[in-house]
N, C-alpha and C positions, 0 to 999 in steps of 0.2 A: 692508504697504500700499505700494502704489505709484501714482502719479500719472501719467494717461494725459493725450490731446489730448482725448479724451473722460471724461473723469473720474475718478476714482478705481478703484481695484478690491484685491479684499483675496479670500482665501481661506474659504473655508468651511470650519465647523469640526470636518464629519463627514464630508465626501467628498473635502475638501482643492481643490475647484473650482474656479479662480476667477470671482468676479463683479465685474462691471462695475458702477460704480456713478454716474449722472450729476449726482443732487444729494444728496446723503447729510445725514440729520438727525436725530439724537440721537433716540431712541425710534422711528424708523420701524422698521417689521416690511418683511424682505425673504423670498424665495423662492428657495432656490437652484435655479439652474436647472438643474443636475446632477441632483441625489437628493431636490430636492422639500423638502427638509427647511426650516422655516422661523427665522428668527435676525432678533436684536433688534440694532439698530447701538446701542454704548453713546458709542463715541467716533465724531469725525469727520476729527481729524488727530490721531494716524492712523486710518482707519477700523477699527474693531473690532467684533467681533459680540458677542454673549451666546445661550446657547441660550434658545431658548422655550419652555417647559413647558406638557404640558395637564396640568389637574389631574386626578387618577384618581378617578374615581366613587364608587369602591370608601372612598376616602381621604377623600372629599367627606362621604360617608353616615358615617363615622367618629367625623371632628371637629364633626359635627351631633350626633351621641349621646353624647361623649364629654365 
């Protein structure tokens, strides 16, 4: 993470991106703007992501039966 005139910015954790980040806050859902892929900010100093998961359907109708 580094510290900009404009805000933070940290890398992305699947295209290695960087993103700009103006107000960064603990659970906000970001967009990379490289490869689209979307990430959970978990920290703020230093900014960190987490990936975001969709849950599989497949795995939905599972633990429904299971």
């Amino acid at each position: 993470m580094k510290k900009t005139s404009n805000g933070q910015s940290a890398y992305c954790l699947d295209c290695d991106g960087k993103i700009t980040l103006n107000h960064a806050r603990v659970g906000q859902i970001v967009t990379c703007p490289h490869c689209k892929v979307q990430l959970e900010i978990v920290s703020t100093d230093p900014v960190e992501f987490y990936w975001m998961w969709e849950e599989d359907d497949d795995e939905a109708e599972d633990d429904e039966q299971g």
